[in-house]
C-alpha positions as YAML, in Angstrom:
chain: A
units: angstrom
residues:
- id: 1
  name: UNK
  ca: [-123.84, 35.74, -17.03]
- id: 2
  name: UNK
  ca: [-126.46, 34.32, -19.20]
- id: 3
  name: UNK
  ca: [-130.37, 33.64, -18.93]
- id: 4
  name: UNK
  ca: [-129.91, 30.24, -18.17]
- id: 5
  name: UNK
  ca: [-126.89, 30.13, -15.89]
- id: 6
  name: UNK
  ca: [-129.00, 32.83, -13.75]
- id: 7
  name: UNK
  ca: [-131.47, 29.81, -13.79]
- id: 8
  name: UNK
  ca: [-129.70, 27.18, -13.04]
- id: 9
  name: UNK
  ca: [-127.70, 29.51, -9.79]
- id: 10
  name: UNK
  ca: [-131.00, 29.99, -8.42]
- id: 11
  name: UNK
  ca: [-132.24, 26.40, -8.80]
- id: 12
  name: UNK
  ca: [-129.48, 25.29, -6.75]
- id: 13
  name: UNK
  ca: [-129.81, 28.05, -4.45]
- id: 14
  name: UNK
  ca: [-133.42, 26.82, -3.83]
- id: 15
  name: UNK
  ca: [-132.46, 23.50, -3.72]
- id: 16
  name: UNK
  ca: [-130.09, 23.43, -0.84]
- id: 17
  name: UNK
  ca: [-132.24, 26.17, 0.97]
- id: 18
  name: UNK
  ca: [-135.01, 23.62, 0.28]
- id: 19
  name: UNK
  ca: [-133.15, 20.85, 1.35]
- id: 20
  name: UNK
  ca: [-131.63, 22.42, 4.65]
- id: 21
  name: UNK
  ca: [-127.80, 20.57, 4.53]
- id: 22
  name: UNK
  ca: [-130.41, 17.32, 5.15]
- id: 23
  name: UNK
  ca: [-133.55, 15.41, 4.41]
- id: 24
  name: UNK
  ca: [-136.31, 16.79, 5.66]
- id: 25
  name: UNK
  ca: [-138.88, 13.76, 6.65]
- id: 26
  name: UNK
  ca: [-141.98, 12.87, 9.15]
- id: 27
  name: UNK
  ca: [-141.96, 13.50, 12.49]
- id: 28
  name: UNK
  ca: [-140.13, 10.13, 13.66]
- id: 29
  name: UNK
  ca: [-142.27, 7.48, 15.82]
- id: 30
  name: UNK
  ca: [-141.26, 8.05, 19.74]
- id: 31
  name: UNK
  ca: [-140.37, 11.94, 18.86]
- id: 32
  name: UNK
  ca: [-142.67, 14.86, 20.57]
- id: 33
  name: UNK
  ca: [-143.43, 18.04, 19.81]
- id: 34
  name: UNK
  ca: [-143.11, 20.85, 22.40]
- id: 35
  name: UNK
  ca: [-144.37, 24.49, 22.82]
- id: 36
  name: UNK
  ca: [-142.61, 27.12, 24.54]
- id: 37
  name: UNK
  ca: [-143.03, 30.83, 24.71]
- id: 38
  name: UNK
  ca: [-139.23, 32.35, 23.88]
- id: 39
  name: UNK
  ca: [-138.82, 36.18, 22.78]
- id: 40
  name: UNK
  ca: [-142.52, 36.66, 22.44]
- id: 41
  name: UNK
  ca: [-143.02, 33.96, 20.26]
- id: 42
  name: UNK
  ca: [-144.46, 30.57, 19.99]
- id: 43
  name: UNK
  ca: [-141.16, 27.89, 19.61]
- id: 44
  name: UNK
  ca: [-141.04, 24.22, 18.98]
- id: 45
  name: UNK
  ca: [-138.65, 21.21, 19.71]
- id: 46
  name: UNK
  ca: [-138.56, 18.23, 19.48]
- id: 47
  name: UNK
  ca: [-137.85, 15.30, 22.57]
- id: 48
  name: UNK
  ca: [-137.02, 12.00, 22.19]
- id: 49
  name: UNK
  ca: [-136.68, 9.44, 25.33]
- id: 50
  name: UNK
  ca: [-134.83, 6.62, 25.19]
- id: 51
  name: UNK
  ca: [-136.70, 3.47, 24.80]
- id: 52
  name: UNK
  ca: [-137.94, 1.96, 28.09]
- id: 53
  name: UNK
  ca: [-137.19, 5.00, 30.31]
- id: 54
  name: UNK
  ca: [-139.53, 5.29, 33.23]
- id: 55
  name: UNK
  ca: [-137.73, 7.75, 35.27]
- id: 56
  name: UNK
  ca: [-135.41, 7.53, 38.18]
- id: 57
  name: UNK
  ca: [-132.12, 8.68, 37.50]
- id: 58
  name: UNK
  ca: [-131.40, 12.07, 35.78]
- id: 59
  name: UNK
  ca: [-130.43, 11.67, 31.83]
- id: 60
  name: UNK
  ca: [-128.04, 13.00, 30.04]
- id: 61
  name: UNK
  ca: [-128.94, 14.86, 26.82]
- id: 62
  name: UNK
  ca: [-127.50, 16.07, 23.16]
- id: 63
  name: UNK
  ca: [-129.09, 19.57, 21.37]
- id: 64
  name: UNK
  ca: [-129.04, 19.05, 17.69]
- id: 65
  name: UNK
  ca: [-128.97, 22.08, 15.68]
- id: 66
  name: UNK
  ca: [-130.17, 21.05, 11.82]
- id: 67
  name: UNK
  ca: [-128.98, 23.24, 9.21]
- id: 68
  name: UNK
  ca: [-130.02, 26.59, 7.08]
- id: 69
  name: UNK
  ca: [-133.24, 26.00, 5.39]
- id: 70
  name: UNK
  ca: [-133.68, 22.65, 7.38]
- id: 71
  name: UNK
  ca: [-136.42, 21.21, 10.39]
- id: 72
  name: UNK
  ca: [-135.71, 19.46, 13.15]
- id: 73
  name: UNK
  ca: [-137.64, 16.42, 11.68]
- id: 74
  name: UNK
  ca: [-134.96, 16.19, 8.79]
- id: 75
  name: UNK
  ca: [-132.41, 16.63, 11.17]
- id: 76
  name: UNK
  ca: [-133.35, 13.75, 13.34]
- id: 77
  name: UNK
  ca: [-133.69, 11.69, 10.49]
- id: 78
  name: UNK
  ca: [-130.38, 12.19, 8.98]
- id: 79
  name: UNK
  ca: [-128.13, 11.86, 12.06]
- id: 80
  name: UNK
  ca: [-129.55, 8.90, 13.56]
- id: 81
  name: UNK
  ca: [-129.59, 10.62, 17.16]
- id: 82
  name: UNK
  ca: [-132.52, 8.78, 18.14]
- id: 83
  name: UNK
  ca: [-131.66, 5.35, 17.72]
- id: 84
  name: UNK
  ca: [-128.29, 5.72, 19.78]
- id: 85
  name: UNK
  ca: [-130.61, 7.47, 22.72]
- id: 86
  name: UNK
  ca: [-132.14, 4.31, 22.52]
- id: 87
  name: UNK
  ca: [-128.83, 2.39, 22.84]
- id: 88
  name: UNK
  ca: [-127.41, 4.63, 25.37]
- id: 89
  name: UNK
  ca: [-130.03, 6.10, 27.48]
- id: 90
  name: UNK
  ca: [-129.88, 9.54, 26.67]
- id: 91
  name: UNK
  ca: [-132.51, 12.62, 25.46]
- id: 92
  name: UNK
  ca: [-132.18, 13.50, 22.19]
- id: 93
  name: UNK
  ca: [-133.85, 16.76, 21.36]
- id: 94
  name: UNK
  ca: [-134.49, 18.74, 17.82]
- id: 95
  name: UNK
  ca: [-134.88, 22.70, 18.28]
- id: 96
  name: UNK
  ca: [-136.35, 24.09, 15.37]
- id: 97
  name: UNK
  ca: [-135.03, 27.81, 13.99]
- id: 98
  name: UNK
  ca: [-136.87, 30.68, 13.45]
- id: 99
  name: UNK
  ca: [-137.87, 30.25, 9.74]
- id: 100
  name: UNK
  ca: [-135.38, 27.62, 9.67]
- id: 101
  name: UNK
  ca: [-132.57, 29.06, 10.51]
- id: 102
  name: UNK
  ca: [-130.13, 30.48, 13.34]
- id: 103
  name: UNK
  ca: [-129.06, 33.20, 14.67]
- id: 104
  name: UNK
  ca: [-125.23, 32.56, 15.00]
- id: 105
  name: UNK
  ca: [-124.24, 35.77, 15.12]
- id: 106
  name: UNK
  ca: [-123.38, 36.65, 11.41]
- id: 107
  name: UNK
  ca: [-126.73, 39.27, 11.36]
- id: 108
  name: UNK
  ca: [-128.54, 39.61, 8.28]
- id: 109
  name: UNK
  ca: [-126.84, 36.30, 6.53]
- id: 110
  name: UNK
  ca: [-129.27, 34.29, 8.39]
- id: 111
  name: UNK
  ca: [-133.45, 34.93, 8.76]
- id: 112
  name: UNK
  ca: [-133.03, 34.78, 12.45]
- id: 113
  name: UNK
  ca: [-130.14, 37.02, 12.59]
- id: 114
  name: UNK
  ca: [-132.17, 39.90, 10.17]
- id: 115
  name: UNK
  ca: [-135.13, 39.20, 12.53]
- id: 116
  name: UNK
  ca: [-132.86, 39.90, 15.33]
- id: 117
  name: UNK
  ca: [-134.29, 36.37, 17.33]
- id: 118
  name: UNK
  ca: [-132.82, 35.71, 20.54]
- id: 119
  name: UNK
  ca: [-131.72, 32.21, 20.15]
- id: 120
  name: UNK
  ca: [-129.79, 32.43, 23.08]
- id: 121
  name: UNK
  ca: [-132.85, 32.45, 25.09]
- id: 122
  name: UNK
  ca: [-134.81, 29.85, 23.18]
- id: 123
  name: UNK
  ca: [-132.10, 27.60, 24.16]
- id: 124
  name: UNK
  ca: [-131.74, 28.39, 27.65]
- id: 125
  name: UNK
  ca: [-135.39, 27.97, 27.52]
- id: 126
  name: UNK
  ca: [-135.51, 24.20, 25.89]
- id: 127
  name: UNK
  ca: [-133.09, 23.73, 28.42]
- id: 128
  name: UNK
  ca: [-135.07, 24.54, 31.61]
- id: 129
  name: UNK
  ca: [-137.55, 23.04, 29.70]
- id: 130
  name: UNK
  ca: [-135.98, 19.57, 29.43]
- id: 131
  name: UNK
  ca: [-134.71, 19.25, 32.89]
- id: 132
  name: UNK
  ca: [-138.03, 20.37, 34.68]
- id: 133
  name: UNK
  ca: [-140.50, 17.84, 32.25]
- id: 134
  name: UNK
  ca: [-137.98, 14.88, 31.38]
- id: 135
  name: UNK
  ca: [-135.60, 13.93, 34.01]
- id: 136
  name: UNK
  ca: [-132.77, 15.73, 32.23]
- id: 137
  name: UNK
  ca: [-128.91, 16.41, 34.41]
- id: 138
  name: UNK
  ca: [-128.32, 19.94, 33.81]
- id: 139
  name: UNK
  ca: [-124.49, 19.12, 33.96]
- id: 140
  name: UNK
  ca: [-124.62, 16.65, 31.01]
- id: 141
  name: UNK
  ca: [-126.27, 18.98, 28.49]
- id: 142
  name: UNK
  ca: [-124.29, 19.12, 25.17]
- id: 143
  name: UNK
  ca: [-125.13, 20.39, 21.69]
- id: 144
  name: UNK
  ca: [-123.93, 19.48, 18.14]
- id: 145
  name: UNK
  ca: [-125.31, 21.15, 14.71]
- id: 146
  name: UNK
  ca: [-125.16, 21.36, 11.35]
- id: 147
  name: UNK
  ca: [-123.87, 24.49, 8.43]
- id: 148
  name: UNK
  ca: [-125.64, 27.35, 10.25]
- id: 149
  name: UNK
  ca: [-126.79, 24.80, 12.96]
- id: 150
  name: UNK
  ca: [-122.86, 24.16, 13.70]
- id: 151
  name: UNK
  ca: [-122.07, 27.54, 13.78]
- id: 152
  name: UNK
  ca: [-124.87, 28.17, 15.95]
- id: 153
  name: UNK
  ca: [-123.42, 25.81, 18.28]
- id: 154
  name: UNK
  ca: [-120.13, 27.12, 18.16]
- id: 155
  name: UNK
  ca: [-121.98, 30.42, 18.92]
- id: 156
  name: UNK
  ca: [-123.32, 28.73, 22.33]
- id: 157
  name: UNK
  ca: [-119.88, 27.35, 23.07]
- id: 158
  name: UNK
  ca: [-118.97, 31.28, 23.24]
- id: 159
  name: UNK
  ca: [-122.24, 32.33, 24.89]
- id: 160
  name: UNK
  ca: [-124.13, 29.96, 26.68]
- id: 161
  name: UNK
  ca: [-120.96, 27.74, 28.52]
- id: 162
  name: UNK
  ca: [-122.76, 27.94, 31.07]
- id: 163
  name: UNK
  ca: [-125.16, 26.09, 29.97]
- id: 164
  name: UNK
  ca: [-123.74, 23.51, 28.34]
- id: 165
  name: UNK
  ca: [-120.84, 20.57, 28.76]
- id: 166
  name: UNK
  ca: [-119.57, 20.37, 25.23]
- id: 167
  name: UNK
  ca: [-120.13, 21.16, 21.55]
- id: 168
  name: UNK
  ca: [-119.45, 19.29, 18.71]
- id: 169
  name: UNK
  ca: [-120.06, 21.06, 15.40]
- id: 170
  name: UNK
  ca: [-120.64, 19.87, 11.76]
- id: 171
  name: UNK
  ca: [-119.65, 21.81, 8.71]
- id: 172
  name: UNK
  ca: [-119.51, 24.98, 10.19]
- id: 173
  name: UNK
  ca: [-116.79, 27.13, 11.65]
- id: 174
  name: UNK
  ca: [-117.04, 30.34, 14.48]
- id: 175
  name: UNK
  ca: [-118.22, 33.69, 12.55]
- id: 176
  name: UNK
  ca: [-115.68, 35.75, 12.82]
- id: 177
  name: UNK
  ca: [-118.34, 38.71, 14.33]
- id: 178
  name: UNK
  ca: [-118.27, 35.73, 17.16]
- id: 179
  name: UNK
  ca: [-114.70, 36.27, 18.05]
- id: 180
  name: UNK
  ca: [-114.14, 39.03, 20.23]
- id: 181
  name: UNK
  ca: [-117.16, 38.24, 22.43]
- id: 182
  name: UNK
  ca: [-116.20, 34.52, 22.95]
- id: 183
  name: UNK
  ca: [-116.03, 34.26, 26.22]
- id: 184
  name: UNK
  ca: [-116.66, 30.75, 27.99]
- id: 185
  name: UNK
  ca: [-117.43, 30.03, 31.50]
- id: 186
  name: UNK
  ca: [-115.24, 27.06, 31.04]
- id: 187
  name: UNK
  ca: [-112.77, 25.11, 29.39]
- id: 188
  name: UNK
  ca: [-115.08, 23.43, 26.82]
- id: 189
  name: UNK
  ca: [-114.60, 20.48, 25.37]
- id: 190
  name: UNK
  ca: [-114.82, 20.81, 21.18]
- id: 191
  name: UNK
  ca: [-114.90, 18.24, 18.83]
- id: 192
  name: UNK
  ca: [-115.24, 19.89, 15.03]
- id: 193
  name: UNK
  ca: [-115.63, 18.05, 11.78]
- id: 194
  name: UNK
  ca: [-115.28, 19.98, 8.39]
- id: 195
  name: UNK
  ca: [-114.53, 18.37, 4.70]
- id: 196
  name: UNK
  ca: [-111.90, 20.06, 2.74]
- id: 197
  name: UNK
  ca: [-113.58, 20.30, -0.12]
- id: 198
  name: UNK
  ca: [-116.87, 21.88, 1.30]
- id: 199
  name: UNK
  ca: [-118.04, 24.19, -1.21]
- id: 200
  name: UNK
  ca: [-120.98, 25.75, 0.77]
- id: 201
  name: UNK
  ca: [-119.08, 27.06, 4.12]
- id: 202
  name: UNK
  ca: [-115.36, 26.94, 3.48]
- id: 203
  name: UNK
  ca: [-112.49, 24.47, 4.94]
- id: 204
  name: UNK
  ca: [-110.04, 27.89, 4.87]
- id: 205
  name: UNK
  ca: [-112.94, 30.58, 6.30]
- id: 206
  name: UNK
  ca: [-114.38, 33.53, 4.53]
- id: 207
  name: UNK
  ca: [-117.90, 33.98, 3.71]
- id: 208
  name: UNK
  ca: [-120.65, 31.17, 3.41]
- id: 209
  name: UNK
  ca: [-121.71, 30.42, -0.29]
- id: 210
  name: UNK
  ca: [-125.31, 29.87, -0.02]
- id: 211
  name: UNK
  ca: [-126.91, 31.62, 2.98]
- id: 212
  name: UNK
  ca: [-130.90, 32.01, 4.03]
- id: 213
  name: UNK
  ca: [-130.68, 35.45, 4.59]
- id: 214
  name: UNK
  ca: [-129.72, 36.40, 1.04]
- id: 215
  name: UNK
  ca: [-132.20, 33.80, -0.69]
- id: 216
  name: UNK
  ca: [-129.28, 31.35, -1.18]
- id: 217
  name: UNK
  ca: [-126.90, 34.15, -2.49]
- id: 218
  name: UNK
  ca: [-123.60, 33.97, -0.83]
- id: 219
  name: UNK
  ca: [-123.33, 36.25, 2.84]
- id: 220
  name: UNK
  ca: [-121.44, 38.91, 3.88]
- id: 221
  name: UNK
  ca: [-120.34, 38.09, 7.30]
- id: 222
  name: UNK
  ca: [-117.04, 35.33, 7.20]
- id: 223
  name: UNK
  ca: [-116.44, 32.81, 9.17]
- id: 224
  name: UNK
  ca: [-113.06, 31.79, 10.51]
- id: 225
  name: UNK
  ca: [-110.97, 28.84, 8.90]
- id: 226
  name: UNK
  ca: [-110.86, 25.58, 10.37]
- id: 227
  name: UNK
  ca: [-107.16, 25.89, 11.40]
- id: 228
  name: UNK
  ca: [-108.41, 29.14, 13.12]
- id: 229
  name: UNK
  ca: [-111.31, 27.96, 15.07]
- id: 230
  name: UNK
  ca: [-109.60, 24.82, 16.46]
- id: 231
  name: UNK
  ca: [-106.35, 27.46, 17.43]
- id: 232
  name: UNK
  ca: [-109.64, 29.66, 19.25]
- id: 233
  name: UNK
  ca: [-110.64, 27.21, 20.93]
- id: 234
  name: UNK
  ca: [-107.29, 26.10, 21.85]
- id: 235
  name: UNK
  ca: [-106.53, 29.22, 23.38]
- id: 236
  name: UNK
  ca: [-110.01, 29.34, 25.44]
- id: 237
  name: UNK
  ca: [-109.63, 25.89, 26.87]
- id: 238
  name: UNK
  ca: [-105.36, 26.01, 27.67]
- id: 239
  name: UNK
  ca: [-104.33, 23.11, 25.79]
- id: 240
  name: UNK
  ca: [-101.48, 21.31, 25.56]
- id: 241
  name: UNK
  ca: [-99.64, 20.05, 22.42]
- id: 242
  name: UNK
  ca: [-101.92, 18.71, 18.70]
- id: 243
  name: UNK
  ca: [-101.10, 14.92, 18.23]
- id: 244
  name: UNK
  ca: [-102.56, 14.14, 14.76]
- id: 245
  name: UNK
  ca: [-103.14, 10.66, 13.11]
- id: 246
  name: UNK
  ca: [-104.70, 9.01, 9.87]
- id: 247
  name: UNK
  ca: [-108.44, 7.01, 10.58]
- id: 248
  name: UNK
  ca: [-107.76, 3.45, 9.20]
- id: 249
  name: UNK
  ca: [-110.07, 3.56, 5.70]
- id: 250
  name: UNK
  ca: [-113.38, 1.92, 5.47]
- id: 251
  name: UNK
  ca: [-113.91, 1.42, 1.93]
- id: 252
  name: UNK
  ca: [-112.68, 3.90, -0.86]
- id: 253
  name: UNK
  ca: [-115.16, 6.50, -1.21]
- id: 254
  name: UNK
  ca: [-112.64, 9.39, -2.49]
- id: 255
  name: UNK
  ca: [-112.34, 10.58, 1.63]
- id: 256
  name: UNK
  ca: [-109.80, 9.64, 4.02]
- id: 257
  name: UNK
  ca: [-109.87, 11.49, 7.56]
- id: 258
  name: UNK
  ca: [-106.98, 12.44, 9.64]
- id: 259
  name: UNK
  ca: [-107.60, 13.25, 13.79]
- id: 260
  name: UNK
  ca: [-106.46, 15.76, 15.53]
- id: 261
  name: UNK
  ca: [-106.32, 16.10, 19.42]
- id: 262
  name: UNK
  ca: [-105.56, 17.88, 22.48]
- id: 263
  name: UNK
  ca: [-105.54, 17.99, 25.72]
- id: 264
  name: UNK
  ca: [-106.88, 20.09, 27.24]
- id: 265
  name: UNK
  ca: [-107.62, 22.31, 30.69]
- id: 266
  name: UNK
  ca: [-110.03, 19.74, 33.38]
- id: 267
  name: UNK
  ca: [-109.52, 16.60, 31.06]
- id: 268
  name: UNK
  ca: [-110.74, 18.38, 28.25]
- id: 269
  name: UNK
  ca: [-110.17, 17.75, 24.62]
- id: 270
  name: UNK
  ca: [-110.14, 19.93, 21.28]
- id: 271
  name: UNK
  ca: [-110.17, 17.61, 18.40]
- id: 272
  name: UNK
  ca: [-110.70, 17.85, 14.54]
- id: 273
  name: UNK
  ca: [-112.29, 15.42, 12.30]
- id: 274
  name: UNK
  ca: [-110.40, 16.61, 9.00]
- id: 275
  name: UNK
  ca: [-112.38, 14.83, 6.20]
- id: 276
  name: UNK
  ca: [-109.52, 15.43, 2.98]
- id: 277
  name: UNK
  ca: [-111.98, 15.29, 0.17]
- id: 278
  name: UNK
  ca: [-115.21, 15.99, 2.61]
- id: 279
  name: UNK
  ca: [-118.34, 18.08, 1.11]
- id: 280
  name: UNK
  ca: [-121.02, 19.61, 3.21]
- id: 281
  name: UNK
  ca: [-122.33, 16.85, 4.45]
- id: 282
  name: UNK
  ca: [-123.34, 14.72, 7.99]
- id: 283
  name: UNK
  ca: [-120.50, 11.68, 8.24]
- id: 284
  name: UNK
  ca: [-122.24, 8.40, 6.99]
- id: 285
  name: UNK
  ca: [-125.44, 10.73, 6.11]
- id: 286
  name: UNK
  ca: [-127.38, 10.88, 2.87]
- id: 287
  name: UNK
  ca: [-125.80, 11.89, -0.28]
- id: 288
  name: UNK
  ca: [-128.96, 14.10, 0.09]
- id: 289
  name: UNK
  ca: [-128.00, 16.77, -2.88]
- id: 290
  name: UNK
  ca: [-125.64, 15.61, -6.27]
- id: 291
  name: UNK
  ca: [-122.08, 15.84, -5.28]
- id: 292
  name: UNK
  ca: [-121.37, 18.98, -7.81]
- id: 293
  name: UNK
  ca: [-123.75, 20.92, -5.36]
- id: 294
  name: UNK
  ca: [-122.70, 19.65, -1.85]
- id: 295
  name: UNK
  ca: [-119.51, 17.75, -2.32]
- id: 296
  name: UNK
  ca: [-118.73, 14.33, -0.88]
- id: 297
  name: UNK
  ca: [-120.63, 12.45, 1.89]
- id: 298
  name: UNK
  ca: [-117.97, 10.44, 3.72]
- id: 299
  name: UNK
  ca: [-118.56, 7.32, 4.79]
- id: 300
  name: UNK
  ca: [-115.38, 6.48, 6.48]
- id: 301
  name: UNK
  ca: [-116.74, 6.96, 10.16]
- id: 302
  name: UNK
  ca: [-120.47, 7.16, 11.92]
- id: 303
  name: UNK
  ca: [-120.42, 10.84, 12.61]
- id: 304
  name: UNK
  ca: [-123.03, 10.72, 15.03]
- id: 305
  name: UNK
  ca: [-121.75, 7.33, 17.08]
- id: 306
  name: UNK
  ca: [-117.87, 9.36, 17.34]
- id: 307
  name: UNK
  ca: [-119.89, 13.01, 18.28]
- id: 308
  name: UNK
  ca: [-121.78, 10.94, 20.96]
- id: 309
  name: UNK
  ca: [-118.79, 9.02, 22.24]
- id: 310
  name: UNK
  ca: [-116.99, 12.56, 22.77]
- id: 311
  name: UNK
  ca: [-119.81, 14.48, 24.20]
- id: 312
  name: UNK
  ca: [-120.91, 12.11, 26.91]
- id: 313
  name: UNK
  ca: [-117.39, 12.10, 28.46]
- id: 314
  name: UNK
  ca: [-117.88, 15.49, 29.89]
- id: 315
  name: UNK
  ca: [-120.19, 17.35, 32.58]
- id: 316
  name: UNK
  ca: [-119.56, 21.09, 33.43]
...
């Protein structure tokens, strides 16, 4: 490879490590920061409260896991999460990664994973946190995430069930070093959305193209295919029979979406958001990186109003 395609790799590299999968912004109005010791180490969230809430009865709330190289501010900012907490009196709360990023499991693809962080405890942690200081149900505690932040919460589906009600992740699929040790408490409720033509963590599995651990080279530890991790989670959670159906089309931006759903153990579901044409993107999020780097943002459905709608049907 020449000089400047070596140049132009890394730029991108930098760019999307830069960027985080979103668009990192301000701290939004209404959002507040919060300390807590996890591992030895000074960690931060962020908490917002739905508008008007003065207490009384116990609150639902959603974990939202941003991206590889991303902040929670960015994250909170792309998704939207706040304004529907606002709408539908819930807590919406940002974790933010060790040197922006997760631990999911895949070791030294990921800062946290080389550093050998104990994210697992930094979210049990936010958790305790959250119900002792803001009124949160520690039944109605779900998480959803994006690229590293999604497998991260797939990684919690496996390890912390007990923890948590349901998971919804975002362009990112279970490592396959997860596999063996996933293990839920629980049937739980999974609702996945992945574009087909992601080129950053592939629709079909193997290993993630641009990772933090390797300075935006590509990473060593794979990840299962879609097809794979709804079929894991299938298993886990003893469900019945996949019905699948077309979304009616909003518009024609080169995505259509098809949904696919079971039924599942205790009135759970396992469903796929199949965006044909998808990049690696948030639904209806910022085209935050040219499409010949990220692929296609869909806008054919809110990602974060359907991810709400399925996570607040369930308690564990």
């Amino acid at each position: 490879m020449n000089a400047p395609r070596i140049a132009a790799g890394v730029l991108i590299s930098v760019a999307l490590l830069t960027a985080g999968c979103q668009h990192p912004l301000a701290r939004a109005a209404g959002d507040t920061s919060v300390t807590v010791e996890s591992g030895g180490q000074q960690r931060q969230f962020l908490v917002h409260l739905p508008a008007g809430h003065s207490g009384g009865a116990k609150l639902p709330a959603v974990l939202v896991f941003h991206g590889g190289g991303g902040t929670a501010q960015g994250m909170a900012e792309m998704t939207g999460f706040d304004r529907l907490a606002d709408q539908d009196g819930f807590v919406a709360v940002y974790p933010s990664g060790y040197e922006k990023s997760w631990n999911d499991g895949r070791g030294g693809d990921t800062r946290a994973g080389a550093a050998g962080i104990d994210d697992l405890g930094f979210v049990a942690t936010v958790i305790d946190r959250i119900v002792a200081d803001n009124g949160v149900d520690p039944e109605r505690v779900a998480a959803t995430g994006l690229s590293n932040g999604a497998m991260f919460t797939e990684y919690l589906g496996c390890r912390l069930s007990d923890r948590l009600a349901a998971i919804a992740p975002v362009a990112g699929e279970l490592p396959v070093a997860d596999q063996s040790g996933c293990a839920p408490s629980h049937p739980m409720p999974v609702l996945e959305i992945h574009g087909t033509a992601d080129p950053i963590v592939p629709y079909g599995g193997g290993d993630v193209r641009v990772t933090s651990g390797h300075l935006g080279g590509a990473g060593t530890s794979p990840v299962l295919s879609v097809d794979d991790t709804q079929q894991l989670w299938r298993g886990k959670d003893g469900c019945g029979a996949v019905t699948s159906n077309p979304l009616p089309a909003h518009g024609d931006d080169g995505t259509s979406v098809t949904v696919q759903s079971a039924d599942c153990a205790n009135n759970g579901k396992v469903e796929l958001y199949s965006i044909t044409g998808g990049g690696h993107t948030w639904p209806d999020g910022p085209q935050y990186l040219p499409k010949a780097i990220v692929g296609t943002a869909s806008h054919q459905f809110d990602g974060s109003a359907v991810i709400w709608d399925f996570l607040s049907a369930y308690h564990r």
